[in-house]
Structures are given as structure tokens and as C-alpha cells.
C-alpha positions in Angstrom: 79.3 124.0 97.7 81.9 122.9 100.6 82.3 118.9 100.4 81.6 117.0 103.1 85.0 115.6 105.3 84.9 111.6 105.4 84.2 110.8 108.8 86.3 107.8 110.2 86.2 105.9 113.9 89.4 107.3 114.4 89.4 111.1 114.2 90.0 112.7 117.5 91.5 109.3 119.0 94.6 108.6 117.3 97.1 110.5 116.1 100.1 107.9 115.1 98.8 105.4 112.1 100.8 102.6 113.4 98.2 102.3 116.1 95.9 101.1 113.8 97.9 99.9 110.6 100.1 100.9 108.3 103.9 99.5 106.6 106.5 98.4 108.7 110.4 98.0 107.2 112.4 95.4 108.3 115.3 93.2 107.8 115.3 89.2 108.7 118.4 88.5 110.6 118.0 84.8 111.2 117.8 81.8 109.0 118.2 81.4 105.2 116.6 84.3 104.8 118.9 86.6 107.2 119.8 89.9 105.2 116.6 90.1 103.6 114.1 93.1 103.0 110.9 92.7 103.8 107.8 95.2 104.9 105.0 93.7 107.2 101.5 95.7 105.9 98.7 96.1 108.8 95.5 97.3 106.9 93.8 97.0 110.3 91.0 95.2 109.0 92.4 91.6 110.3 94.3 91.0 107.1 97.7 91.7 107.5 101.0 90.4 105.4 104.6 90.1 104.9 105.9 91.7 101.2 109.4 90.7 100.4 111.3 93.3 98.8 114.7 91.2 98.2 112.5 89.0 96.6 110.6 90.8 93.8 107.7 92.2 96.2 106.8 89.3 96.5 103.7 88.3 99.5 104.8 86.0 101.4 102.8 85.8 105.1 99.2 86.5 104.6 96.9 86.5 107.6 93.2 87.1 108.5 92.5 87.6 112.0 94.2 84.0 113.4 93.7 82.5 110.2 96.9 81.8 108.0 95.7 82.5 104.4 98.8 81.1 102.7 101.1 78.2 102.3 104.9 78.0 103.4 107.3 76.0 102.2 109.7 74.2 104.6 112.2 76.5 103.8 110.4 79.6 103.9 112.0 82.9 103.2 115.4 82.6 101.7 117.9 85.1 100.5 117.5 85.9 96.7 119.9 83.7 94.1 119.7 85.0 90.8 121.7 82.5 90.2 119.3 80.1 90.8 118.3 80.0 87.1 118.9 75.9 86.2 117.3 73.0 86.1 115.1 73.0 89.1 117.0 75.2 91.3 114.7 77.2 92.3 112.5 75.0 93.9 115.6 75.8 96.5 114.6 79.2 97.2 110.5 78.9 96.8 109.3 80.1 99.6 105.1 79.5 99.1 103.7 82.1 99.9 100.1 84.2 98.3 102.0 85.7 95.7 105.1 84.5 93.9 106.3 85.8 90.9 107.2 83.6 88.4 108.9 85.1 84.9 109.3 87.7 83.2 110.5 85.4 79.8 110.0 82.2 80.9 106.7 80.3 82.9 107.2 76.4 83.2 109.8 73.3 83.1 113.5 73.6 82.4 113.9 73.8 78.9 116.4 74.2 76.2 116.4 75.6 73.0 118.4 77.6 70.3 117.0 80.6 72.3 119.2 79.5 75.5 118.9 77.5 78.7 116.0 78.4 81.1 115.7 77.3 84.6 112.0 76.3 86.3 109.8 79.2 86.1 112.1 82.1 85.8 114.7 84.6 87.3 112.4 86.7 88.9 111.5 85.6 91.9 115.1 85.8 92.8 115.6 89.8 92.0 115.6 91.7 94.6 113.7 95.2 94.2 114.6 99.0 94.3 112.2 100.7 96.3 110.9 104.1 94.9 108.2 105.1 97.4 106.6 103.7 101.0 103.5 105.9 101.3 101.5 105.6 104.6 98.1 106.3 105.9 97.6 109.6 106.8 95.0 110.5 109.7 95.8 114.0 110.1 94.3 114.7 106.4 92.2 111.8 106.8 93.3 109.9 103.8 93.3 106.0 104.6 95.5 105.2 101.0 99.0 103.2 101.7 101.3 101.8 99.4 104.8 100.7 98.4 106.5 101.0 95.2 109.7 99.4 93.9 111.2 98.4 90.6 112.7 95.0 89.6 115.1 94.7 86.9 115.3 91.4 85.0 118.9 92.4 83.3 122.1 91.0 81.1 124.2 92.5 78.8 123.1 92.3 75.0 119.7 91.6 76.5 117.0 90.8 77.5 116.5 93.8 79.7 113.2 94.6 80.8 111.9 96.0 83.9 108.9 95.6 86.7 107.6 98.7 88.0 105.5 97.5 91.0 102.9 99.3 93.6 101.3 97.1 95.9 98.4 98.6 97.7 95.3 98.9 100.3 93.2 101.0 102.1 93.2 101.2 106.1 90.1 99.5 106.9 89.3 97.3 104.5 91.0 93.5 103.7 92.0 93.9 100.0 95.2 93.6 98.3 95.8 95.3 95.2 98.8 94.8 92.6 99.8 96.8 89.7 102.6 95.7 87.7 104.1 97.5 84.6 106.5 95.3 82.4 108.6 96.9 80.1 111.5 96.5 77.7 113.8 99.0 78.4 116.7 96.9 75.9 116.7 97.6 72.2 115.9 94.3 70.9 112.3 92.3 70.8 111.9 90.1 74.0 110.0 87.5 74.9 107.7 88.1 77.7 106.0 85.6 80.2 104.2 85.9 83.5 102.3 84.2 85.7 101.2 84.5 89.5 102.0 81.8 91.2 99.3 82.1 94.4 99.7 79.5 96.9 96.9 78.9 99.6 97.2 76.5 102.9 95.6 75.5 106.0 93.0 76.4 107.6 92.1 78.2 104.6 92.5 75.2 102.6 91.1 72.1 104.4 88.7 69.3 103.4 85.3 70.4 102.3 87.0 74.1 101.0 85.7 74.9 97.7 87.8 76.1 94.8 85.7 78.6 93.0 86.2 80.2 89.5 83.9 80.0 86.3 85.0 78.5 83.3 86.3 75.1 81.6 89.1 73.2 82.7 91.2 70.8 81.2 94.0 68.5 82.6 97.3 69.3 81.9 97.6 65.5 80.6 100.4 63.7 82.5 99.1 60.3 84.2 98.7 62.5 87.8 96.9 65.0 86.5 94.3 63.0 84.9 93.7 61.3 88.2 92.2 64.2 89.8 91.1 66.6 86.5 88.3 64.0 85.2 84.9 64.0 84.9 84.1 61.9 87.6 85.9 63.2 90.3 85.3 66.5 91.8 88.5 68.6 91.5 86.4 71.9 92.4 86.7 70.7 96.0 90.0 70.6 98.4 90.6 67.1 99.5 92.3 65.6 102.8 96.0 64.5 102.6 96.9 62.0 99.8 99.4 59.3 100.3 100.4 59.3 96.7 100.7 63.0 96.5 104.1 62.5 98.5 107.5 63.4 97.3 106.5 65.1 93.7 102.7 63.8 93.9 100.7 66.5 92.7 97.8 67.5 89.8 97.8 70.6 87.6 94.5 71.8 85.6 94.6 74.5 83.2 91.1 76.4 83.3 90.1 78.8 80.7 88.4 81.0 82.8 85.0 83.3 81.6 84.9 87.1 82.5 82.1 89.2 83.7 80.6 92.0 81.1 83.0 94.1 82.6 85.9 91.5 81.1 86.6 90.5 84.8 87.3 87.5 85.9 86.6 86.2 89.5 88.4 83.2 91.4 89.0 82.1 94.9 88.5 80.0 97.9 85.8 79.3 99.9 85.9 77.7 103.4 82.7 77.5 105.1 83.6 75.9 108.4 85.5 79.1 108.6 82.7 81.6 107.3 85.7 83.2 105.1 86.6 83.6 101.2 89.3 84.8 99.2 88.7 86.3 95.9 90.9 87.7 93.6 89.5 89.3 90.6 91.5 90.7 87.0 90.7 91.4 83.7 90.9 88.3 81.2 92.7 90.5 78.3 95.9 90.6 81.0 95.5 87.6 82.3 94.0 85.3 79.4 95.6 81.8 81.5 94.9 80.4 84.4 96.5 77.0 86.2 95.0 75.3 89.0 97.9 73.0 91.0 97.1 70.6 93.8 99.3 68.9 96.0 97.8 67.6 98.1 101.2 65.6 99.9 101.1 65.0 103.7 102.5 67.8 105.3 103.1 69.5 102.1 99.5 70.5 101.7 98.8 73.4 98.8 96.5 74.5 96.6 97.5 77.4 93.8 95.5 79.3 91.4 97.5 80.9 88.9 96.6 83.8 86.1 99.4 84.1 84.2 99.9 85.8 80.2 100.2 81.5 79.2 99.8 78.6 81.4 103.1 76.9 82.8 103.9 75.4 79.2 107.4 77.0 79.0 108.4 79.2 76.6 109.2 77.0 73.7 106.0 74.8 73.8 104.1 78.9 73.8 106.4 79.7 70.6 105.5 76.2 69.1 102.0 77.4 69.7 102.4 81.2 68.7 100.9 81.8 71.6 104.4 83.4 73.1 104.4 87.4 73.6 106.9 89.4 73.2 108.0 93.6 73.9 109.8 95.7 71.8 111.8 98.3 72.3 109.7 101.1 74.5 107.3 98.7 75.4 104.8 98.0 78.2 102.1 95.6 79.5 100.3 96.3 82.4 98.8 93.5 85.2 96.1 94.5 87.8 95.3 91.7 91.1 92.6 92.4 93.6 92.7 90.1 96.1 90.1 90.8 98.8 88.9 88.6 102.0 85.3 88.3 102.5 83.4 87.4 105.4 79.8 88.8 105.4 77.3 86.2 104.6 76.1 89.0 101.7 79.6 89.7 100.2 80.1 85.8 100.3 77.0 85.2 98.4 78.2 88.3 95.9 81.6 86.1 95.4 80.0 82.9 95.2 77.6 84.4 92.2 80.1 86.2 90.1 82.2 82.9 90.0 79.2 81.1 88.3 79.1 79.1 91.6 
């Protein structure tokens, strides 16, 4: 029996895919970040966004319609350091943005150990990628799939050595985002292995009233700051208005232990209803067991992240400490999986609202 052909609203009308979406190369050539690789992705569903290859594929940009979906540092997109490894150097070169890499040994403070020195949150962020593959939409055969792929090396001699194989993709037509990441030690000695996704949200998305959704418990980080907003009297499940003593290095940072579904999915997100939009991102808890929520909520500095990561930002000693610390041999491999999808029926909404316990 012959299959039916998928019908779209474009056969007969359109014959280039740019017209309606697709991925755009580019390279920025003003600014701290000119000489830097980046690919702009249309889905041409209203959610369009900036990947940055010189940057780890990174996200960046993130848009809905004329809504901005994520939050941009002052700086914005700079030119990779991998050098940028000390201390707190690389809050130099953080751009924001809805998806920032942060490891692959290290999530947290600067810290040192008898395992070596290791600058805020990791090298990654600062590698620039190899890309292997730009696949775009194809309306002649009728297949709506686009993707790029490109692989990050995290590399020094006599180790560690491992490597990011990563495929970001999406589907023209509809407003999801979806990230696979393999991680693998390709070095012949046991490394330790960290990673966390460092998603930054901002205005208009995030405004007063917007509600920070997820299911779970959550439990201050414990510094004097963070205990000011993560209590039990105040409700840190809902984005506040500017906050004069979040200036400068103000800010709060919850650690939530988040439940999955039956499916061992777990659900998170934003919800702005002024706007009549959402953002949900949804992985499975085995990947992703951690998950930190940071507000800063400084005046003209005005962010909210949620954060799956392998371990919350503890660093890599305090995760030993706690044998909670992975690590790859030789050969080996973990795989990540992000969905991040907008919503803006009332139904889908609803469906969001429910599967985060809300």
C-alpha cells in the first residue's frame, strides 16, 4: 500500500527554503566578537536564534516573534579565550545567552587542588567547534528536518582529552530546540567529567509576575544571599522586579532536586502570562540528575537561569569530597538530550503548566 505524501502550506509555492527558514553561516566582523563563527537558525515558526560555533555551539540570540527569549550580557559575543581558564576570567567572555556550556571537568568556583588549578566553570565555553555537517530543510522531497553538527575538543597533552560531539536541531514549522551532546574520552587515562547548562532567560520573558516552573524540592545553596530569597516565606518560584541589593555581585542561587515524569522526564520552564508565552525545556533525570536555579535580579543586569547539569555548580573538589564526581575512561561516552520548545496555545500552556506539578 502506497504511503500518503505529507502535505505542507508550502508545496507548489516555494522553491528556495530560505524563504521560509532554514541556517544561515556567518562571521561577526565588529566588536569583541569580530572573527567569530556563528549560524542564525530561522525555524519559521517565530522562534529563531543565533548558535555560536567559535564558541562551543553555544545559543546565544533566542527570539519569539518580537519577544527576546534570552539574556545578554553587556559584553555580548566575544571571541573565544581558551585561555580564559583562571580565577574568574571567564566572566570576561560570558556572553548570556539561552545556552552556555559550562565544563566538561569542572562546574563551579575557582578552585585548587592536588588535581590542578581550575578556572570558574570551565574551558568549554571558550573552544571553538569543528563543524562536521549543516543540513537544511528540504522542500523539494518535502522533508522539514534541519540541523548542524560540530565537534569540540577539550584537549592537552598527557590529558585530559575528551571530546563533544554536538547536533543541534529543529523542524521547519515548529518552535523547538533540540540538543544532543555525546561526551567522550578519547585520552587513555580516567577523566573526570562535569557538565552543566547554563540557560540564561531575560526580559520580556522574564519580568515581574513571570513564573518559574519546575517540580520538585529546592534547597538554598546556603550563603547569606541565597538564604534571603530560597526560604520558606518568600516566594522564589516567582520573578521579582529589580533589586537594589542585587547590584554589583547581588544575586541568589537554589539547588532544586527536580521529580521526573513516569517516562523519567523532567519538565522546567518559564511562564509569562502578560505575554501568553512559555518556555519549557524537558530531559531525562538519569542525564541530568542536578539542577540550579540563579537569580540576579541587579538593575540593569536582570537574569534568571535554570541549570540541569551532571552535579550542581559545587566544583569539582567539593563533588569528589561528596563521591558524587563522574568520571570517563578510556573509550567512554555519556550522552545529554535538551528540548527546549516555546509554547503559546492556551492548551499546550495548560499541558506545560501540568507536567511541572504547577
Amino acid at each position: 500500500m502506497a504511503m500518503k505524501k505529507r502535505q505542507f502550506g508550502w508545496q507548489d509555492k516555494v522553491i528556495n527554503h530560505a524563504q521560509i527558514g532554514g541556517i544561515e553561516t556567518s562571521v561577526l566582523d565588529e566588536g569583541p566578537g569580530r572573527g567569530t563563527r556563528i549560524a542564525w537558525i530561522n525555524t519559521g515558526s517565530g522562534l529563531r536564534y543565533k548558535v555560536v560555533i567559535d564558541r562551543g555551539l553555544d545559543i546565544v540570540d533566542a527570539f519569539y516573534n518580537q519577544h527576546s527569549l534570552a539574556w545578554f550580557s553587556h559584553a555580548g559575543v566575544t571571541a573565544p579565550r581558551p585561555d580564559a581558564n583562571k580565577g574568574l576570567e571567564w566572566l570576561w567572555t560570558f556572553a548570556g545567552g539561552l545556552v552556555t556550556t559550562c565544563g566538561l571537568t569542572h562546574v563551579g568556583g575557582p578552585e585548587t587542588d592536588a588535581s590542578g588549578d581550575r578556572g570558574l566553570h570551565g574551558r568549554f565555553s571558550n573552544l571553538p567547534a569543528c563543524v562536521e555537517s549543516i543540513v537544511q530543510p528540504n522542500l523539494a522531497t518535502g522533508n522539514p528536518q534541519m540541523s548542524i553538527t560540530a565537534l569540540v575538543k577539550e584537549s592537552r597533552v598527557f590529558g585530559p582529552n575528551l571530546e563533544l560531539r554536538r547536533t543541534i536541531a529543529g523542524t521547519l514549522g515548529e518552535p523547538t530546540i533540540r540538543i544532543h551532546d555525546v561526551v567522550t574520552n578519547v585520552g587513555n587515562s580516567r577523566t573526570p567529567h562535569m557538565l552543566l547548562y547554563h540557560c540564561n532567560y531575560g526580559w520580556p520573558l522574564v519580568d515581574r509576575g513571570t513564573k518559574i516552573v519546575w517540580k520538585g524540592r529546592c534547597a538554598s545553596r546556603g550563603l547569606d544571599m541565597d538564604n534571603a530569597i530560597f526560604n520558606d516565606t518568600h516566594d522564589f518560584r516567582t520573578c521579582q522586579g529589580p533589586l537594589e541589593r542585587h547590584r554589583g555581585t547581588g544575586e541568589a542561587c537554589g539547588f532544586i532536586d527536580a521529580t521526573p515524569d513516569n517516562d523519567g522526564m523532567c519538565t522546567i520552564g518559564l511562564y509569562n502570562e502578560k505575554l501568553g508565552l512559555a518556555v519549557a525545556t524537558r530531559y531525562k533525570k538519569r542525564q541530568l540528575p542536578s539542577l540550579a536555579n540563579w537569580q540576579h535580579w541587579g538593575p540593569g543586569e536582570y537574569v534568571m537561569g535554570l541549570e540541569p547539569g551532571t552535579n550542581p555548580p559545587i566544583g569539582q573538589a567539593k563533588a569528589r569530597a561528596q563521591k558524587k564526581l563522574l568520571h570517563l575512561d578510556p573509550g567512554q561516552s555519556r550522552t545529554y538530550d535538551l528540548e527546549i520548545s516555546v509554547l503559546t496555545g492556551e492548551r499546550d500552556i495548560r499541558q506545560f503548566l501540568r507536567a511541572a506539578g504547577q
